[in-house]
Kinemage of the C-alpha trace (Angstrom):
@kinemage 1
@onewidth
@group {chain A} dominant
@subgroup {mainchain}
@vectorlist {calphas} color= white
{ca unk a 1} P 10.062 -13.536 7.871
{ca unk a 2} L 9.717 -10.327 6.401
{ca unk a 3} L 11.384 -9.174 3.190
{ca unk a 4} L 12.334 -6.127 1.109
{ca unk a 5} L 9.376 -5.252 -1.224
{ca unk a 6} L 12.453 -4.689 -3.768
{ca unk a 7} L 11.977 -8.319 -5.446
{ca unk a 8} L 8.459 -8.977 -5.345
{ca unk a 9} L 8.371 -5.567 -7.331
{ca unk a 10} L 11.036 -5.901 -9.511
{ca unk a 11} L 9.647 -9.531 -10.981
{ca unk a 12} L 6.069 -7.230 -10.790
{ca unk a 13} L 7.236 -5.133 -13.237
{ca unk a 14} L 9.264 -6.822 -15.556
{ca unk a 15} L 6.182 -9.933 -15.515
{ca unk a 16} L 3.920 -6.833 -16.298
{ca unk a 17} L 1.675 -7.375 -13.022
{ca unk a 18} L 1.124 -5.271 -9.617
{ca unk a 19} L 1.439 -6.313 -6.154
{ca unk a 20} L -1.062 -4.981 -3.520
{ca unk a 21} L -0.413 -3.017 -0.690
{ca unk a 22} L -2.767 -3.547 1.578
{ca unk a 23} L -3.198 -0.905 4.656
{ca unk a 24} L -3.472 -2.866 7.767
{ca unk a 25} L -5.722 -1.129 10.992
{ca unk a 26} L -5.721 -3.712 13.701
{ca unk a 27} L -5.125 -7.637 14.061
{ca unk a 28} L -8.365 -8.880 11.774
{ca unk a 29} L -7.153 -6.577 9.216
{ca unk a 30} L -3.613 -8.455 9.352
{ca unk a 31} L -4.680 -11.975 8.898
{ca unk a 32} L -7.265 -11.348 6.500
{ca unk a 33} L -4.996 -10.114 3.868
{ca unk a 34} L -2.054 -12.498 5.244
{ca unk a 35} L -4.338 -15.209 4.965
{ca unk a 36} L -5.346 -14.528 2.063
{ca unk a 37} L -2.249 -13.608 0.410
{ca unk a 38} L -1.306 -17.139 1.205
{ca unk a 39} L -4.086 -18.674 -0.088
{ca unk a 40} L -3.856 -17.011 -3.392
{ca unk a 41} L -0.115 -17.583 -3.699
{ca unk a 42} L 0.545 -14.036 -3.607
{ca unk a 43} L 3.196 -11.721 -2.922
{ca unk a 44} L 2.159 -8.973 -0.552
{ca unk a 45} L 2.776 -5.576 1.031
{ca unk a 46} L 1.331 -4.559 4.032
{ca unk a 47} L 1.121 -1.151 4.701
{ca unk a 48} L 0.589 1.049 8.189
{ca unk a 49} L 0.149 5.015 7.797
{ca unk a 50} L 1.808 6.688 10.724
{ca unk a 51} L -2.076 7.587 12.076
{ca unk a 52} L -2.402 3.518 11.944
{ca unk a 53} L 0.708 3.330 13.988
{ca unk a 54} L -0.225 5.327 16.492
{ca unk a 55} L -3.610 3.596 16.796
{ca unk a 56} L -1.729 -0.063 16.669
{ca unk a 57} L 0.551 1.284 19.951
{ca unk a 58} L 3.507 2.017 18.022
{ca unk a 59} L 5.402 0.184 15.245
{ca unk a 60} L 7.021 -2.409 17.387
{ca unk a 61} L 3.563 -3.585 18.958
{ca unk a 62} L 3.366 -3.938 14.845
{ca unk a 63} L 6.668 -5.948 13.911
{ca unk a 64} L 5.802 -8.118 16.875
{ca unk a 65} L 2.649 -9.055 15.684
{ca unk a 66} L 2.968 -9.208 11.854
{ca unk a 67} L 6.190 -11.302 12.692
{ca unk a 68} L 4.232 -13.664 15.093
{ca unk a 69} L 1.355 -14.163 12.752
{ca unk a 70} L 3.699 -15.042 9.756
{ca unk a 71} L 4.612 -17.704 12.138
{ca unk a 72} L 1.738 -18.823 13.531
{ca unk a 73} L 0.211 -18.801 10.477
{ca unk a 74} L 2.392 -20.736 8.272
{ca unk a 75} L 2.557 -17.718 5.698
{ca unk a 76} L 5.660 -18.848 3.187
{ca unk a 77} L 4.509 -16.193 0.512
{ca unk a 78} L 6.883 -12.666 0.417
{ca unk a 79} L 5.539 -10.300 2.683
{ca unk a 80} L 6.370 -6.580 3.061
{ca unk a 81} L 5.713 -4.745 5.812
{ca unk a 82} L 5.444 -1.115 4.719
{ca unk a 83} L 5.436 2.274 5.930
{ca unk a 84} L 3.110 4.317 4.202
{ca unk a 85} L 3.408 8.002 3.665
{ca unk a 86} L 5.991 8.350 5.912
{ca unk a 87} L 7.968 11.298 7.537
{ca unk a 88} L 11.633 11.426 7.210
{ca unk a 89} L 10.988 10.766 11.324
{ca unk a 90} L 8.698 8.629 10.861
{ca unk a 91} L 10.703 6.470 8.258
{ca unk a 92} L 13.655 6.755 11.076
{ca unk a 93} L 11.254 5.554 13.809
{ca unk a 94} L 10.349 2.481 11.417
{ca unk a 95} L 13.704 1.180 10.428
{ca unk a 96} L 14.359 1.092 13.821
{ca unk a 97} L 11.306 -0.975 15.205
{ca unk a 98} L 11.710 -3.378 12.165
{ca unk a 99} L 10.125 -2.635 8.882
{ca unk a 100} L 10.924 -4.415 5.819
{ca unk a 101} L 10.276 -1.279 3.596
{ca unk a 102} L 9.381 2.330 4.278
{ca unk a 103} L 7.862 5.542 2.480
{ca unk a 104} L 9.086 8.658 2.612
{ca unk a 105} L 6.786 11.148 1.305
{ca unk a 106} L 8.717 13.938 0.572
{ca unk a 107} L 6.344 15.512 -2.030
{ca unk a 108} L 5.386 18.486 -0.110
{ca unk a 109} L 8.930 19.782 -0.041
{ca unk a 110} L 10.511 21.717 -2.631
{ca unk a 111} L 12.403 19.209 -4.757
{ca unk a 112} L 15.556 20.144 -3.478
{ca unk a 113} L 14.858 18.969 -0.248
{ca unk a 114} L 12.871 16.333 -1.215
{ca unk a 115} L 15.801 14.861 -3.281
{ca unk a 116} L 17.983 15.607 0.282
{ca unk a 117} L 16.336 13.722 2.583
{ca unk a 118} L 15.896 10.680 0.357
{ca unk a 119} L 19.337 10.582 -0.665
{ca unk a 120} L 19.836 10.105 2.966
{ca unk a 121} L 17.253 7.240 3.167
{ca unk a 122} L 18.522 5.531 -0.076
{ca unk a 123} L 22.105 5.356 1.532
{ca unk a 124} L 20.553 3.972 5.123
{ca unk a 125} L 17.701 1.654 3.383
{ca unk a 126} L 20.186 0.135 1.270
{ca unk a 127} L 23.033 -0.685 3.657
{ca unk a 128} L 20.076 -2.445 5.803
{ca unk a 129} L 18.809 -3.701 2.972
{ca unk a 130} L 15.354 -2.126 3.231
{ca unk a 131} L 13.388 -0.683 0.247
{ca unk a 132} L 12.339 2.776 -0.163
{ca unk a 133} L 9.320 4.342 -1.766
{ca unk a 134} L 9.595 8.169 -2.698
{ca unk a 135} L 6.888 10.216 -4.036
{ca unk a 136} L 6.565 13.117 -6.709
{ca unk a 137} L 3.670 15.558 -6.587
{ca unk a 138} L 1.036 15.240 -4.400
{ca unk a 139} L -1.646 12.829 -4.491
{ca unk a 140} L -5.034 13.954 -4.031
{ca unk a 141} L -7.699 12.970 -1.255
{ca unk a 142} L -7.166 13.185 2.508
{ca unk a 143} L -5.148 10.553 4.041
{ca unk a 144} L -4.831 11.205 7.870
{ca unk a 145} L -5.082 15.012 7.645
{ca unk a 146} L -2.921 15.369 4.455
{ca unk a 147} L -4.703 17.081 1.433
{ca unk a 148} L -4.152 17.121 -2.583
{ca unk a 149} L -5.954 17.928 -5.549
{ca unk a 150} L -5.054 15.178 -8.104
{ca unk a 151} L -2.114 16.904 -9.364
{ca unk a 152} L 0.089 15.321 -11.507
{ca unk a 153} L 3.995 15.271 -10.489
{ca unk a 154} L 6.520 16.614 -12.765
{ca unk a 155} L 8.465 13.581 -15.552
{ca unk a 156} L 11.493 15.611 -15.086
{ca unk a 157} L 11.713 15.637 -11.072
{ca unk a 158} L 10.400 11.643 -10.999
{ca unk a 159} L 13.629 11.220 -13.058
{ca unk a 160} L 15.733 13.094 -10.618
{ca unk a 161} L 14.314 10.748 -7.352
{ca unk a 162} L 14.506 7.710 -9.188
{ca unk a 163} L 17.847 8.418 -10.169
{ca unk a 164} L 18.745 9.018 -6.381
{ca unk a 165} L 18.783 4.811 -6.485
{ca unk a 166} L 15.014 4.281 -4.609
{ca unk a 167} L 13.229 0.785 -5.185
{ca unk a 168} L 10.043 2.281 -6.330
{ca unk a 169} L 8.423 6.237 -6.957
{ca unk a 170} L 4.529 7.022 -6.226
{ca unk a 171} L 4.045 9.771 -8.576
{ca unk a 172} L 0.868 11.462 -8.964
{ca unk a 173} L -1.086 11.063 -11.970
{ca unk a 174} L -4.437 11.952 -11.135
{ca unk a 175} L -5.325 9.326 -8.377
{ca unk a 176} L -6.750 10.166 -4.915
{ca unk a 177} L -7.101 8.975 -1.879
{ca unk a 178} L -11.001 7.638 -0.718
{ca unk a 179} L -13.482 7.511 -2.463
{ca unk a 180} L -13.157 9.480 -5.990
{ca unk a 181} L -15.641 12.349 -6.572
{ca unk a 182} L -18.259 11.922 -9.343
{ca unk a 183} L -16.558 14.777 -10.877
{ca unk a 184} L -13.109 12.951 -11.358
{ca unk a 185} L -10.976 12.903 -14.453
{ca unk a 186} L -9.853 9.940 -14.417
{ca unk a 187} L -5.884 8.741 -14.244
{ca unk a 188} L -3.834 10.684 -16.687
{ca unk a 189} L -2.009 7.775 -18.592
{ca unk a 190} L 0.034 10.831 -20.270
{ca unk a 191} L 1.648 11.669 -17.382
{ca unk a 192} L 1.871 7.749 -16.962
{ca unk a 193} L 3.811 7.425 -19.962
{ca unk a 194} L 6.012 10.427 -19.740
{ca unk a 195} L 6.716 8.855 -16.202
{ca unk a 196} L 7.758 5.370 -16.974
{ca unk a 197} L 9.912 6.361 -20.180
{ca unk a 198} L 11.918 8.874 -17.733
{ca unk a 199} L 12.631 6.546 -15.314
{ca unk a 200} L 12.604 3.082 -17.076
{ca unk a 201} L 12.589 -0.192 -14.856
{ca unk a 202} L 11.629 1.780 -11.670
{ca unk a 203} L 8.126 0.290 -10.550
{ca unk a 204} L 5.528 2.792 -10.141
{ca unk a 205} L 3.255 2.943 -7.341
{ca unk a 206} L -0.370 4.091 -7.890
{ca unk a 207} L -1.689 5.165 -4.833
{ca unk a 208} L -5.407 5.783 -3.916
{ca unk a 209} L -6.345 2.169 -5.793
{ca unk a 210} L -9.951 2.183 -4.068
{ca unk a 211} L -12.636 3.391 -6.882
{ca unk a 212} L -10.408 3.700 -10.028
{ca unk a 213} L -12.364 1.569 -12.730
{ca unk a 214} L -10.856 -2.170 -13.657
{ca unk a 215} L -9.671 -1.018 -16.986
{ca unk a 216} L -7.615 2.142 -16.273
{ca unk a 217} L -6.207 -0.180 -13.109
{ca unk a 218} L -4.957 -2.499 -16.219
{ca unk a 219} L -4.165 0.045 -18.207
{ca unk a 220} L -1.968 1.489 -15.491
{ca unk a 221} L -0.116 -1.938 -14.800
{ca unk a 222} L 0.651 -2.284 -18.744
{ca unk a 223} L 2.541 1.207 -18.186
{ca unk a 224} L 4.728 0.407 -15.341
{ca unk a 225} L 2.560 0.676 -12.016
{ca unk a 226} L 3.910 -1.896 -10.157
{ca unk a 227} L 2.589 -1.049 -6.709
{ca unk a 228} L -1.210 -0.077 -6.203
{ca unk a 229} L -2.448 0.830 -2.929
{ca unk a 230} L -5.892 -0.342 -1.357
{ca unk a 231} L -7.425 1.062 2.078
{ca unk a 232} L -10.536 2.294 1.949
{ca unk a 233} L -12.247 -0.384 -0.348
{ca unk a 234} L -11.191 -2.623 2.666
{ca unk a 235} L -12.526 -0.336 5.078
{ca unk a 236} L -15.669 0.071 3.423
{ca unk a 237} L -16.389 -4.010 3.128
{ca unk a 238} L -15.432 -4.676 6.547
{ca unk a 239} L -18.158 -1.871 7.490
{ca unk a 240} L -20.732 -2.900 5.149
{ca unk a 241} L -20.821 -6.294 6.882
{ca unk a 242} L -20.431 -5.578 10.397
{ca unk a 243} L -23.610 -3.653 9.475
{ca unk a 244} L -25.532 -6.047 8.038
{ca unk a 245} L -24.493 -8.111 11.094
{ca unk a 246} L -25.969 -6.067 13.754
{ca unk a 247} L -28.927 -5.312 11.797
{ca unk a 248} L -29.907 -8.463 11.137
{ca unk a 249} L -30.101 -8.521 14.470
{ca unk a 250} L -27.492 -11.239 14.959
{ca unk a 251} L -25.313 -9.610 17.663
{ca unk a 252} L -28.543 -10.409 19.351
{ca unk a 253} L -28.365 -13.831 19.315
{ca unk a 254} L -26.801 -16.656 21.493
{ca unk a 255} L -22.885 -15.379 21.945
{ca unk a 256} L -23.064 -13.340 18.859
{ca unk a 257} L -22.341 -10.424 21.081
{ca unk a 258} L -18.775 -11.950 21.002
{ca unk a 259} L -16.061 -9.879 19.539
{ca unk a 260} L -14.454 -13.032 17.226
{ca unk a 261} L -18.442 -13.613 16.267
{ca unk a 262} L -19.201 -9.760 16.048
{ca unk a 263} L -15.873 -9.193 13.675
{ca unk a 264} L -16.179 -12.572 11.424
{ca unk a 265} L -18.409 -10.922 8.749
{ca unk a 266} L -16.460 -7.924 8.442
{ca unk a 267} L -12.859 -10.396 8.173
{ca unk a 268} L -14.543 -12.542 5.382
{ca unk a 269} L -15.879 -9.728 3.391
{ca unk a 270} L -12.269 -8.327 3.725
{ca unk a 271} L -10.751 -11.252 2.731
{ca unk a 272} L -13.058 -11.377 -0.608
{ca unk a 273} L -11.729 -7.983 -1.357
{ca unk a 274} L -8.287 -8.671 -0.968
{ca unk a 275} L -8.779 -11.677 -3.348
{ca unk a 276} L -10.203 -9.658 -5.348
{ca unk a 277} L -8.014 -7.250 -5.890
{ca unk a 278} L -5.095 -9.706 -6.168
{ca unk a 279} L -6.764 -11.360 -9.130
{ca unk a 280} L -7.405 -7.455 -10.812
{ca unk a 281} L -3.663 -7.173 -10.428
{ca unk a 282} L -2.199 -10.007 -12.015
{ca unk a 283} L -0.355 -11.418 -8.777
{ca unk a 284} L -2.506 -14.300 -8.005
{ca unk a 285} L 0.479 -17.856 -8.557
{ca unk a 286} L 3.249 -15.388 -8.602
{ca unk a 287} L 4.588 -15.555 -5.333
């Protein structure tokens, strides 16, 4: 069964540890990281950009089939399943099909309206008892066709959405989305700081988790991220392997033409990445 991402984030942050939220593309994606979510005792957040929707047939094709495989699959660890980066429609669209928890990204809206349309969210999410994610200046990278720079949000408006009553507030410090540039800066842990002492025992998501060295990931948790996002590391092992696959020439061989033979490398190296990153994060036993 699915479950708010309120109180796996809540215990993250007060036990001074993140939980992952893993971006989920198509049915090997979904059991690798539920799989191993339950093998590591973890508490986990799955997460589906609306481009990902779209791709998976809509979000109820999703509900059905994160719900069946929670079943199937004898997964007793908290689960989340997440909208990420969501439109105020979007958010709508997922309440409605059956999401645990949804985004709305209202960062590219002056604040007024950003503080708006979440107060409308906060007063829905919470009589369904859903959590919300908000977000405060934008967060560098592309992520399906949306662009930023790295900026860092304002303290000041972070205190004004977190004050609005939402479960946790992605505010940009620095991070991007993909891979990071070799000309990056780096996370801004003073924006970090000012952040957390604004808005207290919100958890803080850190999005764009793929490429941001092990130490400023620790450093980040120790100042309130509670929340880290992880795509395109994912992405990028389940490619690496699928490549090494076919060019060992393996696709080649016997049935290994087979899709569940074909896909096997890229799942396992997936899995090893979601392990991973669950043991960088400190949420490995606390599920």
């Amino acid at each position: 069964m699915l479950v708010s991402a309120k109180e796996m984030l809540n215990k993250a942050k007060a036990g001074h540890y993140a939980v992952g939220q893993f971006n989920i593309n198509n049915l090997e994606w979904t059991k690798a990281i539920l799989l191993t979510a339950q093998e590591c005792n973890s508490p986990v957040i799955l997460g589906v950009s609306e481009g990902a929707g779209k791709y998976m047939c809509g979000y109820k094709t999703i509900v059905g089939m994160v719900n069946g495989m929670i079943e199937e699959l004898g997964i007793t660890v908290p689960v989340a399943l997440h909208l990420d980066h969501g439109s105020y429609e979007g958010a709508m669209k997922c309440i409605k099909a059956g999401f645990s928890s949804v985004m709305f990204d209202g960062s590219h809206y002056p604040i007024e309206e950003n503080i708006a349309k979440t107060t409308e969210l906060v007063k829905l999410t919470g009589e369904l008892g859903l959590s919300l994610e908000a977000e405060v200046g934008a967060i560098g990278g592309e992520e399906d066709g949306v662009v930023g720079t790295g900026e860092c949000a304002d303290p000041n408006e972070c205190k004004m959405i977190a004050d609005l009553g939402v479960t946790m507030l992605a505010a940009g410090i620095g991070n991007i989305h993909g891979k990071y540039p070799a000309n990056w800066a780096g996370l801004s842990f003073e924006t970090l700081a000012a952040v957390s002492e604004k808005t207290g025992d919100m958890p803080l998501v850190l999005h764009g988790g793929t490429g941001i060295p092990a130490d400023m990931i620790k450093k980040a948790i120790s100042l309130g991220v509670s929340k880290i996002n992880v795509n395109t590391e994912c992405q990028l092992a389940f490619q690496e392997a699928t490549r090494k696959y076919i060019e060992a020439g393996k696709d080649l061989e016997g049935k290994g033409f087979d899709p569940r033979k074909l896909l096997a490398p890229g799942f396992e190296a997936m899995k090893a990445t979601v392990k991973e990153k669950m043991e960088l994060f400190g949420s490995v036993g606390m599920a």
